[in-house]
N, C-alpha and C positions, 0 to 999 in steps of 0.2 A: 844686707844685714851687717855688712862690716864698716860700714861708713861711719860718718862722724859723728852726725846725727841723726842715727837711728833709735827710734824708740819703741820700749818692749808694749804692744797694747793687752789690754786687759783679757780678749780673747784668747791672744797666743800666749799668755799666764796661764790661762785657766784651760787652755788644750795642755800644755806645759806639765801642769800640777798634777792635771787629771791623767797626764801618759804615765808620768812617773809612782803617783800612788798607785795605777792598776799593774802598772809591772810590777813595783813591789811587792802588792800582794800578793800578786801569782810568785812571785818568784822563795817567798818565805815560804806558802802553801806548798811549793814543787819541792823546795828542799826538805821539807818535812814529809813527802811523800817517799822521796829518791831515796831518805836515808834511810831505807831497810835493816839496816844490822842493829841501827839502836832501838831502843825501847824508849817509855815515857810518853808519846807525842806533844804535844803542842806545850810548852811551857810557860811560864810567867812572862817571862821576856818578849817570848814570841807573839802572843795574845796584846803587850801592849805597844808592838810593832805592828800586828795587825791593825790594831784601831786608829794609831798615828799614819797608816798609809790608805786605810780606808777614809778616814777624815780629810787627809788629803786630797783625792779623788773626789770627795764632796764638795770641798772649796773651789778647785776647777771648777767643777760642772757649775757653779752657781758664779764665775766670772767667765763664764762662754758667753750668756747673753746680751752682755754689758757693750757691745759691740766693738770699736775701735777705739776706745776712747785712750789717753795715755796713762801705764801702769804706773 
């Protein structure tokens, strides 16, 4: 992976994409659960953080099948 000529293919983008948007979510979702002492829950911001990392995780998944090809 560290070499000269390595190149990213379009599967390990879209495992990539798709690891990061579902951590994200869970992890907005956890921190709005954790935060007990506030009120409010889910605000503006967070609601268009969710969609930007659920979108994300959809992009993966739709460059997982593409096979090996170069990203």
């Amino acid at each position: 992976m560290m070499s000269d000529d390595f190149t990213l293919t379009k599967r390990q983008l879209g495992i990539l994409l798709f690891a990061i948007g579902t951590i994200g979510f869970l992890a907005i979702i956890s921190i709005d659960l954790l935060d007990v002492g506030r009120e409010g829950g889910i605000g503006p911001a967070q609601r268009i953080a969710l969609a930007l990392m659920a979108c994300l995780a959809v992009l993966g998944l739709t460059l997982i099948p593409l096979k090996d090809d170069p990203a």
